[in-house]
N, C-alpha and C positions, 0 to 999 in steps of 0.2 A: 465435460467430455474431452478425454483425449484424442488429439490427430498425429497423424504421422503423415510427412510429406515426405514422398521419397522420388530423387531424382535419379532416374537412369543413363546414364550416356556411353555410346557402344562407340570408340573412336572409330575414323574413318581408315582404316587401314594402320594407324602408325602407334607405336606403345605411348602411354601416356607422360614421359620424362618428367617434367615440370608442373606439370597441369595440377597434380594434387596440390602439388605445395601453394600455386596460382590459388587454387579453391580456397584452401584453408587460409590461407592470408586474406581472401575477401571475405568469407565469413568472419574473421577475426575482428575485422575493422566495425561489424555490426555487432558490437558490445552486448545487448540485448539479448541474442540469441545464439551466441558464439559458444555457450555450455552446452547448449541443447541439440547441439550438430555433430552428424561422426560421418565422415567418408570412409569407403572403403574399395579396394580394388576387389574385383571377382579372383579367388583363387585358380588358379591354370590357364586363365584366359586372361591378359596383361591390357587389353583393350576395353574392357569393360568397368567403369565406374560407377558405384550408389552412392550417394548426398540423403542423409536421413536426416531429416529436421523435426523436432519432437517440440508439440505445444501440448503443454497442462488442458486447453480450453481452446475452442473455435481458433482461430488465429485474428488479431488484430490489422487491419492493413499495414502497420509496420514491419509486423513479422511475416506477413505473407508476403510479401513483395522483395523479404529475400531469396524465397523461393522463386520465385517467377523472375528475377534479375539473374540468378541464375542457373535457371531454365534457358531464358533468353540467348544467355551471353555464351552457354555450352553446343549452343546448335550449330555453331561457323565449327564446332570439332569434332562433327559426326550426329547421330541421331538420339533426337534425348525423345524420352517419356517422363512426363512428371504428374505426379497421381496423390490423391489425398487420401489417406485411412483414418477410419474412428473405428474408437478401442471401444470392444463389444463391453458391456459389462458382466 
């Protein structure tokens, strides 16, 4: 079954300058999962970030704990949501 883990984070007042490029170099570093990940900025609103993390299957603690690392580490730069989806069949 597939999931989709998607993180949401609304900055706290300020545009995001660095932060994406910050994300994607820390997913990078986790080799494992670094295909299966795509950020994106919300169109017309510069404050708004998604983190899409795509597992084939349940997520292994491995994989899920990049999710949750960066969950964790996005909340000092405003309010995150991070939520798991499984793909209907």
């Amino acid at each position: 079954m597939s999931i989709l883990e998607i993180i949401q984070l609304r900055l706290a007042g300020k545009p995001p300058g660095d932060l994406c490029e910050q994300i994607k170099e820390s997913i990078a570093a986790n080799e494992e999962v670094a295909a299966k990940v795509a950020v994106f900025r919300r169109d017309g609103l510069d404050t708004d970030i998604a983190i899409h993390i795509y597992h084939d299957e349940t997520p292994d603690s491995g994989s899920a704990t990049l999710g949750l690392q960066l969950a964790s580490e996005l909340k000092a730069n405003g309010l995150v949501q991070h939520t798991f989806w499984k793909q209907l069949k």
